[in-house]
KOLZA-256034 format. One record per residue (C-alpha): x, y, z; residue number from 0. Coordinates in steps of 0.02 Angstrom, whole numbers, always signed. Layout:
BEGIN
<<X,Y,Z>,NUM>
...
***
This chain:
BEGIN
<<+0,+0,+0>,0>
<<+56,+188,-31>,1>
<<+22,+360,-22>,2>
<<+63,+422,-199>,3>
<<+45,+627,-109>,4>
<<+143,+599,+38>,5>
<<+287,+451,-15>,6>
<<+235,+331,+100>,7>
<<+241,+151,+71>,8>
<<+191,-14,+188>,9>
<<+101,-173,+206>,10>
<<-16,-206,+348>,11>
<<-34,-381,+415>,12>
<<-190,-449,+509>,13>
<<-156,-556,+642>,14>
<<-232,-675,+789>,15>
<<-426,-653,+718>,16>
<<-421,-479,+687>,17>
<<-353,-434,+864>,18>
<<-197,-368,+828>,19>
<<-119,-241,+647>,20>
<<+44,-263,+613>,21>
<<+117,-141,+498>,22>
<<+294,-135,+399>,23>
<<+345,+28,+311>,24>
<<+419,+0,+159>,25>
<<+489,+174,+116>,26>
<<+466,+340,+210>,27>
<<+486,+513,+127>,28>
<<+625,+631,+214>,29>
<<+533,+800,+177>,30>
<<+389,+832,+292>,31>
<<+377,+823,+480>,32>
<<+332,+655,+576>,33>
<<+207,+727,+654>,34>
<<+122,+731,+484>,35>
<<+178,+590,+408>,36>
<<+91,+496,+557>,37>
<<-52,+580,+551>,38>
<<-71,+547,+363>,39>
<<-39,+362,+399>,40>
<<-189,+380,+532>,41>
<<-327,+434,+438>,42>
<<-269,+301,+297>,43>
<<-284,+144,+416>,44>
<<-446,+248,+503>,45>
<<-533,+245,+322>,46>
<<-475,+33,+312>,47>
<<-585,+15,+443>,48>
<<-465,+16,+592>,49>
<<-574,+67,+723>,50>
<<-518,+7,+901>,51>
<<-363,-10,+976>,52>
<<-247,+93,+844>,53>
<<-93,+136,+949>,54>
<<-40,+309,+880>,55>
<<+129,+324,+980>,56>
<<+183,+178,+894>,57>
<<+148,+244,+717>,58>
<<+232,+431,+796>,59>
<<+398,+316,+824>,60>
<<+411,+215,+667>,61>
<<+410,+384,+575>,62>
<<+497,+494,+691>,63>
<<+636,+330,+692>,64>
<<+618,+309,+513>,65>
<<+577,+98,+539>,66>
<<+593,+28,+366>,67>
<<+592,-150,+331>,68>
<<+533,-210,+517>,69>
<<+354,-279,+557>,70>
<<+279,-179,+725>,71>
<<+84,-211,+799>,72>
<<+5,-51,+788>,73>
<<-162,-100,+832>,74>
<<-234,-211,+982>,75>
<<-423,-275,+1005>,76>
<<-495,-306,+1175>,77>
<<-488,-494,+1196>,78>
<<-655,-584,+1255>,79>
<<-648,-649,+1449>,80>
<<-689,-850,+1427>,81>
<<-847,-891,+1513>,82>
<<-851,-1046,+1647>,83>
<<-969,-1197,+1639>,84>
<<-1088,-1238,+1741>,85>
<<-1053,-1366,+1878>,86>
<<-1134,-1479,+1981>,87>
<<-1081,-1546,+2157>,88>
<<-1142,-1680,+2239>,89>
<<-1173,-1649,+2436>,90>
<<-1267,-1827,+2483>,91>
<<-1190,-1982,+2400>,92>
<<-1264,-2151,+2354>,93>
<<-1178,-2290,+2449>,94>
<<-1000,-2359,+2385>,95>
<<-1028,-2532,+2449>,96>
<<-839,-2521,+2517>,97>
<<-792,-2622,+2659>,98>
<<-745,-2525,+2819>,99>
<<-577,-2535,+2896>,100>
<<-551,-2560,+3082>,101>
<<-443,-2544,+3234>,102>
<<-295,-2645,+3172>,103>
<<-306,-2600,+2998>,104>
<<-425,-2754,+2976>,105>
<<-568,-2758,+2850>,106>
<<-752,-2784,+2925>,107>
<<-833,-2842,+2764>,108>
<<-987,-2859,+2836>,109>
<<-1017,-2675,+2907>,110>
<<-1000,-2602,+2729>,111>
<<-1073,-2446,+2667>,112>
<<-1225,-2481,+2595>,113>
<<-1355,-2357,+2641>,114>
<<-1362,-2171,+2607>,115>
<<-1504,-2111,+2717>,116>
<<-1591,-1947,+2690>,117>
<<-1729,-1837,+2746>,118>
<<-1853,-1746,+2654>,119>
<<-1790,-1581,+2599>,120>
<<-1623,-1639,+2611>,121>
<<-1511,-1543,+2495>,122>
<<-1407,-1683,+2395>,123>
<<-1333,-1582,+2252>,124>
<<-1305,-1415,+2228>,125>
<<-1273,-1295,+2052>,126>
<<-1142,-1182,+2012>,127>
<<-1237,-1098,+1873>,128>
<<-1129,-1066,+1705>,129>
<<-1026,-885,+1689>,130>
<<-1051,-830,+1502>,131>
<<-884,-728,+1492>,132>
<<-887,-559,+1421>,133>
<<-872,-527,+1236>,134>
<<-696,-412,+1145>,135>
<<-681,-303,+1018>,136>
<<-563,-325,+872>,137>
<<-450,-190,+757>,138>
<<-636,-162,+668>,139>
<<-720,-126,+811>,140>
<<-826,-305,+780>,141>
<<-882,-398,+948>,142>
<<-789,-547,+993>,143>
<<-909,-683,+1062>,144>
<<-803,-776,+1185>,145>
<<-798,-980,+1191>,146>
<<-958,-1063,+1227>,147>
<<-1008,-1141,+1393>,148>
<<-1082,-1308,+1452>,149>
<<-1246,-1292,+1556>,150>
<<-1255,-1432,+1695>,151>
<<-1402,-1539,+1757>,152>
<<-1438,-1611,+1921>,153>
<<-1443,-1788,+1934>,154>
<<-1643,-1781,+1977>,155>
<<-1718,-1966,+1984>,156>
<<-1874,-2027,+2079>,157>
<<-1938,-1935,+2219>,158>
<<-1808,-1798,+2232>,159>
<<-1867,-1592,+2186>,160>
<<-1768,-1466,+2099>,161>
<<-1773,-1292,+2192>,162>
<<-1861,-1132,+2063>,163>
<<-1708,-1082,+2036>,164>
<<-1611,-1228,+1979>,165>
<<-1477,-1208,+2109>,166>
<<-1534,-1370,+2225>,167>
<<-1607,-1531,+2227>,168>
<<-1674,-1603,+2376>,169>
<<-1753,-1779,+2450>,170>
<<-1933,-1752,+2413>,171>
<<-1965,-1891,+2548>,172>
<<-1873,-1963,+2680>,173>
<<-1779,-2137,+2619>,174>
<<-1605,-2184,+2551>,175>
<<-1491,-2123,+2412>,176>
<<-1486,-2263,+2262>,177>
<<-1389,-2236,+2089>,178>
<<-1510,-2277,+1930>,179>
<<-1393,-2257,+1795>,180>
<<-1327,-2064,+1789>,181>
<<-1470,-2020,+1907>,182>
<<-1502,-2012,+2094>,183>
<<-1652,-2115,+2170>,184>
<<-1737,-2068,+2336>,185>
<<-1802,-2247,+2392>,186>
<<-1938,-2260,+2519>,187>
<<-1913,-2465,+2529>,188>
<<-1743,-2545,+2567>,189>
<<-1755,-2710,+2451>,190>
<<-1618,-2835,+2459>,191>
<<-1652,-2938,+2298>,192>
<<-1504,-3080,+2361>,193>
<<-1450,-3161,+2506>,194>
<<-1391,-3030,+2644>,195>
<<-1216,-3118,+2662>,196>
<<-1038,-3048,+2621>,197>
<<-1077,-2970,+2471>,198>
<<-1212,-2830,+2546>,199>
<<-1148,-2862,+2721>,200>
<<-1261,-2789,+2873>,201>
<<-1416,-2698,+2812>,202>
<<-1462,-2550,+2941>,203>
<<-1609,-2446,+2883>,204>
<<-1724,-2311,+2956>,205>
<<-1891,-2371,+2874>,206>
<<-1952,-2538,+2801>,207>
<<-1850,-2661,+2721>,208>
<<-1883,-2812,+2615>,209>
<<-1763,-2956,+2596>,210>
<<-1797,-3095,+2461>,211>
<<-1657,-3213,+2509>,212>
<<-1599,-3273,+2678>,213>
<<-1526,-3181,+2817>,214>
<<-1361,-3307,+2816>,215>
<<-1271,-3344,+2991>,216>
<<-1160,-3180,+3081>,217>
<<-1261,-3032,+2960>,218>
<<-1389,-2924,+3036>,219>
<<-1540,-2847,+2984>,220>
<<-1588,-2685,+3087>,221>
<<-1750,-2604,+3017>,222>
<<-1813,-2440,+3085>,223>
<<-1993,-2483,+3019>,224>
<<-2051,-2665,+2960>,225>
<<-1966,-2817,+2899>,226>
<<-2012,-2933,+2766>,227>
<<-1897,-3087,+2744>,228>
<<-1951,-3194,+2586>,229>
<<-1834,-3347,+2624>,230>
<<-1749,-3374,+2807>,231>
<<-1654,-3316,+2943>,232>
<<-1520,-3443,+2956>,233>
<<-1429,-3419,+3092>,234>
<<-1458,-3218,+3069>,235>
<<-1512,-3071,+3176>,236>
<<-1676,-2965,+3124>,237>
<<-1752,-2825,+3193>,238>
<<-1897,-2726,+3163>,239>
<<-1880,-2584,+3292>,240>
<<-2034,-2487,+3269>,241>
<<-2151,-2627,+3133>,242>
<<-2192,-2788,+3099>,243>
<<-2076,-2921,+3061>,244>
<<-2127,-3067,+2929>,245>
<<-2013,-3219,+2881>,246>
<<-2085,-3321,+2728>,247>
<<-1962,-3468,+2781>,248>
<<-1900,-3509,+2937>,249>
<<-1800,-3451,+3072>,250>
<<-1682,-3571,+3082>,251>
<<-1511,-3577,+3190>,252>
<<-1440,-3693,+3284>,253>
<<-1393,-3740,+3463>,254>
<<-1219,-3645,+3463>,255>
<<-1287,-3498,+3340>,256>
<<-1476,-3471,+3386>,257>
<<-1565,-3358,+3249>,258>
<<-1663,-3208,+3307>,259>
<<-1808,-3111,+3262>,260>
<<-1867,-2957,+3360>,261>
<<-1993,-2845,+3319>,262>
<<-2105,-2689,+3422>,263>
<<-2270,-2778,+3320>,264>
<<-2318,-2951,+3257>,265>
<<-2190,-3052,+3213>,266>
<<-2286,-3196,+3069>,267>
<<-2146,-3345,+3033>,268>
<<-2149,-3485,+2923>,269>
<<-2062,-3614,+3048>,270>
<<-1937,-3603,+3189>,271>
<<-1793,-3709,+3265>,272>
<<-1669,-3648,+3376>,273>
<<-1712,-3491,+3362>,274>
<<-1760,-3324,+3463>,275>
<<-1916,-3241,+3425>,276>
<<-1984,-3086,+3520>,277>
<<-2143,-2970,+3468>,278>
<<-2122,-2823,+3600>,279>
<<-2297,-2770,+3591>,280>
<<-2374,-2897,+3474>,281>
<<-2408,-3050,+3414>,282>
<<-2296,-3217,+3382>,283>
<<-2386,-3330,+3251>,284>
<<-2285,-3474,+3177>,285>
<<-2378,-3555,+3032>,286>
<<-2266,-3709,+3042>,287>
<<-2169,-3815,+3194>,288>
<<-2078,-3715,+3307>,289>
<<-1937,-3818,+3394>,290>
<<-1788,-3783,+3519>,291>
<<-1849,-3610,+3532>,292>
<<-1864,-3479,+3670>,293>
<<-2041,-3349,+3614>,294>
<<-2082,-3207,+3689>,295>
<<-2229,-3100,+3672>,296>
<<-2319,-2953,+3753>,297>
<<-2485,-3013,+3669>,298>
<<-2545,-3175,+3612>,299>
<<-2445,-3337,+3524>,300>
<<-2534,-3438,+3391>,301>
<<-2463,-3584,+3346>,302>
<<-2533,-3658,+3154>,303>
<<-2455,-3822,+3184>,304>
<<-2475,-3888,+3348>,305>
<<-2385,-3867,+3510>,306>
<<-2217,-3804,+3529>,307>
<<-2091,-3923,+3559>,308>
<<-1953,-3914,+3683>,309>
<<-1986,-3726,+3682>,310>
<<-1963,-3566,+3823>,311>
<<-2120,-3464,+3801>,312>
<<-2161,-3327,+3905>,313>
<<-2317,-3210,+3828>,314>
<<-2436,-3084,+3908>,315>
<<-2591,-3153,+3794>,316>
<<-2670,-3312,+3763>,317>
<<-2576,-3459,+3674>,318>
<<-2684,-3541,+3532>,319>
<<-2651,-3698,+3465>,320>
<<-2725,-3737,+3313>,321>
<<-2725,-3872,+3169>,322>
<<-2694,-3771,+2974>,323>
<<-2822,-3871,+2902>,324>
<<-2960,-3869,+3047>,325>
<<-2951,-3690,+3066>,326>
<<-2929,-3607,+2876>,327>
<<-2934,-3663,+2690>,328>
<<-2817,-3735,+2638>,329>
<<-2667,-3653,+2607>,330>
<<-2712,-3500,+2665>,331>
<<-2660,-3360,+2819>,332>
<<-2724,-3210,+2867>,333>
<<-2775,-3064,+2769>,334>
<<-2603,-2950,+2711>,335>
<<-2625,-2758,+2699>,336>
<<-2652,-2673,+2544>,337>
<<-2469,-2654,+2450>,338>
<<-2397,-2493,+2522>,339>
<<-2458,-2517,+2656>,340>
<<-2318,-2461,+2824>,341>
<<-2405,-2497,+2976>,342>
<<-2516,-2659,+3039>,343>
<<-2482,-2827,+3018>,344>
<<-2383,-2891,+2866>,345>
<<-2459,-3047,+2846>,346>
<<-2508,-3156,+2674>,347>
<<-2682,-3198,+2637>,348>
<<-2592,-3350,+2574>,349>
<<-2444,-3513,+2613>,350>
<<-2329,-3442,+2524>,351>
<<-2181,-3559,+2472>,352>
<<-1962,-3526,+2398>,353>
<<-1971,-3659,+2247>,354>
<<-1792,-3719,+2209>,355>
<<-1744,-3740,+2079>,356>
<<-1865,-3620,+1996>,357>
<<-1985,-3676,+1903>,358>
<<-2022,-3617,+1713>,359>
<<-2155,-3501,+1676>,360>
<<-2221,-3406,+1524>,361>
<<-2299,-3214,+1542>,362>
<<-2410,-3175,+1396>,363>
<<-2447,-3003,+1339>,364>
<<-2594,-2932,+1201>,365>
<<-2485,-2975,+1069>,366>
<<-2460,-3164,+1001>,367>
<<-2275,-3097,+1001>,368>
<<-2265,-3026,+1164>,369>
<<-2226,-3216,+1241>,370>
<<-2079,-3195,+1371>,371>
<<-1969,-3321,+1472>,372>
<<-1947,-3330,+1661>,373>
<<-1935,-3435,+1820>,374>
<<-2042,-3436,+1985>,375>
<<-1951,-3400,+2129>,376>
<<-2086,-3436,+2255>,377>
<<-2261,-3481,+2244>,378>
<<-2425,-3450,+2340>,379>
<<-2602,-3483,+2292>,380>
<<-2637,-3292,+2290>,381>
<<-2463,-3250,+2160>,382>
<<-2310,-3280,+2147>,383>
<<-2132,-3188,+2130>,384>
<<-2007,-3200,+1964>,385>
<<-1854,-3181,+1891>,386>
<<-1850,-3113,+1712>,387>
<<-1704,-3069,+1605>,388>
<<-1774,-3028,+1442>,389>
<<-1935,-2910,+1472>,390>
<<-1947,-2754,+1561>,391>
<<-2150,-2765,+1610>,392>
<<-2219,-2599,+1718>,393>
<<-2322,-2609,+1877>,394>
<<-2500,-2622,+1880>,395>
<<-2496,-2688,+1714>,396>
<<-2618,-2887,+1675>,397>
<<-2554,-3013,+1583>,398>
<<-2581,-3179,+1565>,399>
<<-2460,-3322,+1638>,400>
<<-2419,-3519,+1620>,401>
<<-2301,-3636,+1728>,402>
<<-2311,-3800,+1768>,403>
<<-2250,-3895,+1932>,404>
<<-2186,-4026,+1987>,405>
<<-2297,-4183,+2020>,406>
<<-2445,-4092,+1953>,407>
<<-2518,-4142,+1770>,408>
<<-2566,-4029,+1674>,409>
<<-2510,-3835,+1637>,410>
<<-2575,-3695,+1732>,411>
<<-2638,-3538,+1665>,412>
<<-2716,-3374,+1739>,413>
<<-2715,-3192,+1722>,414>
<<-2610,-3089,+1843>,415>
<<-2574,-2923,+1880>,416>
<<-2386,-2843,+1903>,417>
<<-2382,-2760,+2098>,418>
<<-2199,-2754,+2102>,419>
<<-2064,-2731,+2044>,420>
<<-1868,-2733,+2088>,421>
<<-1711,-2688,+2033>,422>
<<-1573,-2823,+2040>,423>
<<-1409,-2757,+2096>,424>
<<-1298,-2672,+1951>,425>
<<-1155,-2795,+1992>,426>
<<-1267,-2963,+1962>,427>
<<-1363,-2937,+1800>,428>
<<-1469,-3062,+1847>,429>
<<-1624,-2997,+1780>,430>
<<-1788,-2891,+1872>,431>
<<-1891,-2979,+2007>,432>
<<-2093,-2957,+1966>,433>
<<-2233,-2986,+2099>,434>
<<-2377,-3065,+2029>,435>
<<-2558,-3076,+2085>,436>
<<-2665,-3183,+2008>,437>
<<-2813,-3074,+1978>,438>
<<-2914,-3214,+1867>,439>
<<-2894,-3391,+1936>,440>
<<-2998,-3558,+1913>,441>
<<-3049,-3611,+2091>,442>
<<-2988,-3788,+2067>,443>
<<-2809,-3710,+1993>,444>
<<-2810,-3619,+2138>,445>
<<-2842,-3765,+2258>,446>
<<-2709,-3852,+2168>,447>
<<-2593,-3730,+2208>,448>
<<-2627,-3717,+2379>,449>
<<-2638,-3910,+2401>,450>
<<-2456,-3926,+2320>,451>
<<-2395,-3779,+2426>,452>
<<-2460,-3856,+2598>,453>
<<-2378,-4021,+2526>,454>
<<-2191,-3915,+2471>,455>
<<-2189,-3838,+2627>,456>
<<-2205,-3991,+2713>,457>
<<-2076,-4079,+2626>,458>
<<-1961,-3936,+2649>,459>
<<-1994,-3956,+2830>,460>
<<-1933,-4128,+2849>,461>
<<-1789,-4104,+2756>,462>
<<-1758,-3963,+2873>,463>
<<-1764,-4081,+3012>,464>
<<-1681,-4219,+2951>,465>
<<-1526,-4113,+2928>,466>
***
């Protein structure tokens, strides 16, 4: 570039997007003052467009020090101040499931951190919101957005509440802390969907928890509401400080190891031997025998078997000794609350029997393709409980199911209705865990059922005895 009037000759470089000039004179007349030769050389790069930033003692000095040949920034835009994204930090933690370390430097694997407890309107994560920067200004005077920024969401799952302004979330009820995926859970109901044994260790809870394994020898169960044991307490400890307590199986230690069962309400168990079984305020009803066994109760103890034998009982009620099949039809118990249900007995309206190995089943949906695999886990004449790997079926939902057992001819089929659900732990992959009831049953399927449940559970018994 040149100034034909004036002599002067340069090239102007633009550099770093338009935020800085860069100018090299290539010849500069020796007539004329530098205070007008820079001026000149001003209003040139001011008609180019240079609007911001032109640094005019710079341009003086290259004329007044006659710079030929040398590249020199003349020109500076205001760079744009980077933004910062948004973050989220997470206050309240789901449980690690790492064991503890004790005195010693010893491992306790079975106190391991496995609950999270919260409280409604606890705050478990909280937002940094995102900082947009500020925008520059190049040679041109053109804004200079600065780098975007990342917004950040909470990690809201079930029952938790995000604050009106995005800053918090909180427990929307009082429960534990579960990971579902990227998200955080707020569970009301502790389930255990295996064995509570080395790999959960001790399970110590506020509310109600629901076990669908055994309760294995040395672990602990310690409930702040009810219990609800779906196999046995072998050898165990369980305690249902302020609920019921119910154990499908039985409670079953031995003459070294007694198991034990405590609960403030009714305590409802399958069958006992060697065992310790106290209802602070409550009932003790056994459905099965109850052997080697030491029972105490503030109200009555009904026994659905016959006597007690070689037992300790010491009860502030009545003791009622009854025969299962003089009393009730067959198979079947007294009434259970309405699912959801957190206070009152826990009790089945049916026998309700742990069938190992599984046996096979099909679920059914509307479509003739919707046919999907699975295996009983236990069986009553009122439902029954499954493992399925391959369908993901929602609560509340019918469909229609078909199994067959063992010793029975024939297949059974009924409609049943989906009133649970349960998550298997992430590490086992083992599939979800369905509660069915059977919402449209033949009466003589259903006697069938009950019949071969009385007869399971008796067999089950004797084995138990014979060992």
């Amino acid at each position: 570039m040149s100034s034909p009037a004036t002599g002067l000759r340069y090239a102007i470089r633009l550099m770093e997007g338009g935020m800085t000039l860069g100018i090299t004179m290539q010849a500069i007349p020796e007539d004329g003052s530098p205070e007008a030769l820079a001026g000149i050389l001003i209003d040139e790069l001011q008609k180019r467009g240079v609007a911001f930033g032109l640094d005019q003692e710079a341009i003086q000095r290259i004329v007044r020090e006659r710079i030929v040949g040398e590249e020199v920034d003349i020109a500076h835009g205001q760079p744009p101040r980077p933004g910062k994204d948004a973050e989220v930090e997470l206050l309240l933690v789901p449980p690690s499931f790492v064991s503890q370390a004790v005195e010693g430097g010893r491992v306790d694997y079975k106190n391991i951190q496995n609950v999270s407890p919260v409280k409604a309107r606890d705050v478990i994560s909280r937002k940094t919101p995102s900082d947009p920067g500020e925008p520059g200004v190049n040679v041109f005077g053109k804004p200079v957005r600065p780098p975007a920024v990342q917004d950040a969401r909470h990690p809201a799952g079930r029952n938790t509440a995000v604050s009106d302004d995005g800053l918090e979330m909180s427990a929307a009820v009082d429960g534990f802390l579960r990971w579902n995926e990227h998200k955080v859970d707020v569970l009301e109901l502790y389930t255990v969907t295996t064995d509570v044994d080395l790999r959960t260790g001790n399970i110590r809870y506020d509310h109600d928890v629901e076990v669908f394994g055994d309760v294995k020898i040395g672990f602990e169960v310690l409930a702040g509401g009810s219990v609800h044991v779906y196999g046995s307490v072998e050898g165990g400890k369980v305690t249902a400080e302020s609920g019921t307590l119910t154990v499908d199986g039985g409670v079953m230690g031995s003459e070294a190891n007694p198991a034990q069962v405590t609960a403030e309400g009714d305590v409802l168990i399958g069958r006992a031997r060697f065992a310790r079984i106290e209802s602070k305020s409550g009932r003790v009803i056994a459905n099965l025998a109850v052997e080697h066994a030491e029972i105490h109760a503030a109200g009555d103890l009904i026994l659905r078997a016959g006597p007690a034998m070689s037992c300790v009982v010491d009860v502030g009620g009545k003791v009622d000794v009854t025969n299962v099949s003089s009393r009730q039809p067959l198979g079947r118990q007294e009434p259970r609350p309405a699912p959801g249900q957190a206070s009152g007995p826990n009790r089945r309206e049916y026998l309700r029997v742990i069938l190992s190995p599984a046996a096979a089943l099909q679920v059914h949906g509307d479509k003739p393709s919707e046919v999907w695999p699975g295996a009983i886990m236990n069986l009553s004449a009122g439902g029954i409980r499954v493992r399925m790997a391959a369908a993901r079926l929602r609560e509340w939902d019918s469909y229609r199911v078909q199994f067959s057992l063992d010793g029975v001819p024939g297949t059974q089929w009924m409609d049943a209705q989906v009133v649970r659900t349960c998550e298997p732990p992430s590490a086992s992959g083992s599939g979800m865990s369905y509660g069915f009831k059977f919402t449209n049953i033949e009466p003589a399927i259903r006697e069938t059922i009950a019949r071969f449940c009385l007869a399971e559970d008796l067999r089950q018994h004797r084995a138990t005895k014979n060992w």
